[in-house]
N, C-alpha and C positions, 0 to 999 in steps of 0.2 A: 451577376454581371457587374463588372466595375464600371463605377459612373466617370461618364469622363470631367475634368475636370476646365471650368471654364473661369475666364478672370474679365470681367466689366468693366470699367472704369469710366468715372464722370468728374467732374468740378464741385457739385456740391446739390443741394434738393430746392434751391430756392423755384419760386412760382414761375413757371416759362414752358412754354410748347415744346424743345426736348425734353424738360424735364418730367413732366408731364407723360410724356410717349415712351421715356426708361419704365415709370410707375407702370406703367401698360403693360409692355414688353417684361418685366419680373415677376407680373403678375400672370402671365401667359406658362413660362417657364416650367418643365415639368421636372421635377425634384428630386423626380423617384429617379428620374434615366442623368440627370446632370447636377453635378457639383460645383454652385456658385459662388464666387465671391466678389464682393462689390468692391471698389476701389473709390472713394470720394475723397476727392484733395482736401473736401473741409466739409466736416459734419454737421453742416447747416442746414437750413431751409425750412419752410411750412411743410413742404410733402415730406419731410424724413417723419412722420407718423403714418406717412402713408406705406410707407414700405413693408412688401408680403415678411413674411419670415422665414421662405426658401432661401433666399441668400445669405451668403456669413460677411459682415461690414466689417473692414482690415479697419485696424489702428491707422489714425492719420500718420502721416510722415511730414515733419514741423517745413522741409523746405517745398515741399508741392501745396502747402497752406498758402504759400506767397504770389499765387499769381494775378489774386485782385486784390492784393491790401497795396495800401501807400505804400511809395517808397522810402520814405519816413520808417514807416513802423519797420518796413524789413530790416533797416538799420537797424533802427531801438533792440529788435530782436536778437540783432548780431549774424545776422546772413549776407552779410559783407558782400562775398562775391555775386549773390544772386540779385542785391540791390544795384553793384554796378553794372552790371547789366543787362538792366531793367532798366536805369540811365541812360547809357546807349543805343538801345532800342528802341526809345522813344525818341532820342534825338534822332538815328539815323531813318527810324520808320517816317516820321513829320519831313525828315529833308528828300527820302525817298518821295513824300505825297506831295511834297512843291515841286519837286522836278519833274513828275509827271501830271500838275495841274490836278491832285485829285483831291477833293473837298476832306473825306472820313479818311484820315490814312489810319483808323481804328486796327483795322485787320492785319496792315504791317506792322504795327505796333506789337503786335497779338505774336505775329508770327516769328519775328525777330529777337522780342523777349524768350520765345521759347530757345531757341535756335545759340542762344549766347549763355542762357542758362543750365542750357541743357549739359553740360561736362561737371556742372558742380550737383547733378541731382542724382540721388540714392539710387542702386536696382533693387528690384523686388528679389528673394530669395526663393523662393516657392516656382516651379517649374508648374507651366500648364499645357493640356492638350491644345488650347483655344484662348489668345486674350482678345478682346476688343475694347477696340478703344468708341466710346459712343459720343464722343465731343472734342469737337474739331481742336486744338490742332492733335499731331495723332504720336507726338514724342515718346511717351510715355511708355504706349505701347509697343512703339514699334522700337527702341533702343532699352528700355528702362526694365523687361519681364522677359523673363524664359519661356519659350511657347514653339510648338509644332506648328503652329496655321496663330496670323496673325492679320485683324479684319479691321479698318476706319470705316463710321458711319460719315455721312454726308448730310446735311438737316438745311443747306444752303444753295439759293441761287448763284451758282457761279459768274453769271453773266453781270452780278450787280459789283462785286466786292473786288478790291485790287490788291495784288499780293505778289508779291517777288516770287517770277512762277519757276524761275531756276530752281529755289528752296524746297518749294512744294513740288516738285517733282521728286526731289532727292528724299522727300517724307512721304509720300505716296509709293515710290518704288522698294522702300521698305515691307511692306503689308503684301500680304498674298490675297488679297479680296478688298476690295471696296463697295462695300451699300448704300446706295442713293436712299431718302425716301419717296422719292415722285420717279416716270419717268424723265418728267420738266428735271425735275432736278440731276438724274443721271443726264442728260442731250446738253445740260449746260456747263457741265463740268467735261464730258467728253471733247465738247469745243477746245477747250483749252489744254486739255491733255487726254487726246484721243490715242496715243501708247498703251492706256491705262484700260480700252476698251474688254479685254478681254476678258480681263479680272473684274470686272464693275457690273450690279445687277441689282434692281430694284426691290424693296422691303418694305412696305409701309407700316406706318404709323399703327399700333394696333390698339384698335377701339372696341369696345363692348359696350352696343347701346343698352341694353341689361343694365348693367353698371351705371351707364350717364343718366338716366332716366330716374333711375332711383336715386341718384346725386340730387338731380336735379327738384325734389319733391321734398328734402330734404328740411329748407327753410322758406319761408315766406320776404322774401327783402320787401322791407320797412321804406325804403329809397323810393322803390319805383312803385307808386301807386295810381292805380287806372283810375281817369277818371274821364268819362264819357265824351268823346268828341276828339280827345288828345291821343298822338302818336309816339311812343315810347318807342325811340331807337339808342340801342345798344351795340358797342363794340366792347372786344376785351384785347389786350396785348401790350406788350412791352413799350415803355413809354420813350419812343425812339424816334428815329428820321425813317428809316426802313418802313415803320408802318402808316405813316401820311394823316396823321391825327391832327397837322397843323390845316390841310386837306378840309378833315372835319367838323373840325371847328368853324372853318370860313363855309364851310357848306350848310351848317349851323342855321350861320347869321341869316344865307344867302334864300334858307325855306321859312324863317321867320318875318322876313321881309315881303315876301311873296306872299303873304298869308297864311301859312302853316300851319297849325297849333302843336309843337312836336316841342318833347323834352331827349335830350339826349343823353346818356349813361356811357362811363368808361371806364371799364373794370382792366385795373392795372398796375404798375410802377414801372420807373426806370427813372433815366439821365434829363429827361425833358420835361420831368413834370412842373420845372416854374418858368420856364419859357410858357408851355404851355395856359398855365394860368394867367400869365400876362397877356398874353392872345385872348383867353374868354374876357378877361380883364378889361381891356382893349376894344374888343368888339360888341361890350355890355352883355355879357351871354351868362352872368354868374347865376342868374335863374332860370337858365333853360340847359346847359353844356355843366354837366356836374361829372367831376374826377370824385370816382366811386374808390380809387385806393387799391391795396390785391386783395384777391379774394381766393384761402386755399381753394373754396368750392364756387365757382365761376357758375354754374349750370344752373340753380335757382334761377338768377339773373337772366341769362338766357330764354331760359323758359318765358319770364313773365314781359319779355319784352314784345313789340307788335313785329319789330322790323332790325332784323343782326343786319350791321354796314362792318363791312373790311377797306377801309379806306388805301390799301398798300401801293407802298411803291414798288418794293420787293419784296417775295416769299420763298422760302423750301418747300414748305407743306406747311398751309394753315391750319392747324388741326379743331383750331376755334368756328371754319366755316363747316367742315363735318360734323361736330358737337351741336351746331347749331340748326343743321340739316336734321339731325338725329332727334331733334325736342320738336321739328316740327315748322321751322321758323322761315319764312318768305326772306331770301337772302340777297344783299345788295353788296358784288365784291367788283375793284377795280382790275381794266386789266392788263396787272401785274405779268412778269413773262410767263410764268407758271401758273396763271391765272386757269388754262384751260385743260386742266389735271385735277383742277377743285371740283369744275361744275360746267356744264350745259346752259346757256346760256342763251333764257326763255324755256327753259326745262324743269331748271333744277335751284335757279339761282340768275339773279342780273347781273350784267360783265358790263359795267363802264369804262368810259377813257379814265385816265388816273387824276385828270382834272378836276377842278372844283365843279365847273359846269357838270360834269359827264358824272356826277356822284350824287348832283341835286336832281338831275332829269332821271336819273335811277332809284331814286327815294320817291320825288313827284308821283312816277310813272305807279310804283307800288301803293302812294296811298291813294291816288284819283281813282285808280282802276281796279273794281272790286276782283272783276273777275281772272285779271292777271294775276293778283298776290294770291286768288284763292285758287289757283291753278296750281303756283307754286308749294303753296302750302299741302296741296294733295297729291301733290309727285313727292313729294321729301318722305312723306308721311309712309309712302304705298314702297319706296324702295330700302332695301334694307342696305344698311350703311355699315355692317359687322362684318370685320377682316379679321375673327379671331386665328383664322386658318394661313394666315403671313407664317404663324411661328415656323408652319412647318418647312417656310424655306431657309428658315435659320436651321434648325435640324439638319437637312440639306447640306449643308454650307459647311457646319460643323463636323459632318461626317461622321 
């Protein structure tokens, strides 16, 4: 039987919830029936040791290295046209985000730069049955590889982020399929280009508590040490605005005040992390609110904490609140649009307002009330949270 041949593509292995859910997804992968190869713009990241050895990793290509370096260095480099614009798209995405009053014009910036650079960027040679593209935006795939069926994942709230939706249609009508990972996340993108319904269908995130379980048993973190009376809460994620860690913090102060005895844990990085410090800073909290840094392996942590909080403002698929259902763990998440695609709420997991209040009365509520958290704790425990059987809708799909 010839195997058919399939083409991946991402950005690069650093620590993050798609990244994470590729490692899943090639680890799923069967080898014998398909021929893979992965496409990373740049051979980085903590999980590039995590990667199975079904898939064959292509040689970078020096101009798709450039879409998170300075624009400095892409100069220095001599990628001339793809530094100017990268120039331009920053200027026009930022004048785009003032004319429409919007705070992050991050994602126009995102999308623009592709959009202007896209005529100076290489094609692949190699023809495939199948490419996919599994990180947004979907250029690469959809203009840059020879392919019979060409598929964008989605891993985003669409209702939260703003983006020149003229463009993204013109990149979306491209691709012969699109996969959400939540429903939340397919209903929020159909909103804004419901054209696109017919082609578009849901894939999740694929998890193997097998796998997390034995991650998580792994090491002992030295960090977070029980000591009787005290409540050990833990979040993990991207050090951002999206995930309401500034929320956190002031929710922090707000149980410490009240009487509390609770240490909190934040297993992470990103853009915010010295604003953020300047808030624990600010609010005296450098002995209670500790920034734990990335951690390849999050799931110890997890494990040894009393109470996992998702403080979000917006999500795709938290994949940190199923890992954390899966160890076991009484879960406090806000509620985020997509928030009720995570969990049951009083089932499974507490859904607050995304408020500070609405995040402390949902911590409150789990440590005053034995028998709610230990409710919680016996629903996570009793239901099985393993979707290794997603693959078979990519099989599906692939034909």
């Amino acid at each position: 039987m010839t195997k058919r041949k399939i083409l991946i593509s991402s950005f690069d292995l650093a620590i993050g919830g798609v990244e994470r859910s590729l490692i899943g997804l090639l680890n799923h992968i069967d080898y014998n029936q398909y021929e893979v190869d992965l496409m990373l713009f740049k051979h980085e990241g903590d999980f590039l040791p995590f990667l199975p050895s079904g898939p064959e990793l292509l040689p970078e290509l020096p101009l798709y290295t450039t879409f998170r370096m300075p624009i400095a260095q892409i100069a220095k480099e001599g990628h001339y046209p793809v530094a100017i614009s990268r120039i331009m798209a920053k200027y026009i995405g930022s004048l785009h985000g003032k004319m429409k009053n919007i705070d992050e014009p991050g994602y126009l910036v995102i999308q623009y730069g592709w959009e202007m650079a896209n005529p100076y960027l290489p094609k692949l040679k190699k023809e495939y049955d199948v490419a996919i593209g599994f990180l947004w935006p979907h250029h690469f795939v959809a203009e840059k590889v020879k392919a019979k069926k060409r598929i964008g994942w989605i891993h985003t709230d669409y209702s939260n982020i703003h983006l020149n939706q003229k463009l993204e249609t013109k990149m979306w009508n491209k691709l012969d399929n699109i996969v959400a990972v939540s429903e939340e996340c397919s209903n929020t993108f159909l909103e804004l280009f419901p054209a696109q319904k017919q082609k578009t269908m849901v894939i999740e995130n694929i998890l193997s508590p097998i796998f997390i379980r034995k991650q998580a048993d792994e090491i002992q973190p030295e960090e977070m040490k029980k000591i009787p009376g005290k409540t050990i809460l833990l979040t993990v994620g991207r050090l951002t605005h999206a995930k309401g860690l500034d929320h956190a913090i002031k929710a922090c102060k707000e149980l410490l005040n009240a009487g509390y005895d609770i240490e909190w844990y934040l297993v992470g990085y990103g853009p915010l992390e010295n604003d953020l410090r300047e808030l624990i800073n600010q609010l005296d909290l450098s002995n209670r609110f500790f920034l734990l840094g990335k951690k390849t392996n999050p799931y110890p942590y997890i494990k040894a904490c009393d109470i996992y909080v998702q403080p979000s403002r917006y999500e795709g698929k938290a994949v940190t609140i199923r890992e954390a259902q899966i160890l076991g763990k009484p879960v406090v998440i806000t509620n985020f649009p997509t928030a009720k695609s995570q969990a049951i709420d009083g089932i499974d997991a507490l859904i607050t307002s995304q408020d500070v209040t609405g995040i402390v009365k949902g911590i409150e509520s789990l440590i005053s009330d034995d028998n709610l958290r230990n409710k919680l704790i016996s629903n996570v425990l009793s239901k099985d949270y393993g979707n290794e059987s997603e693959i078979e809708k990519l099989y599906n799909l692939i034909g």
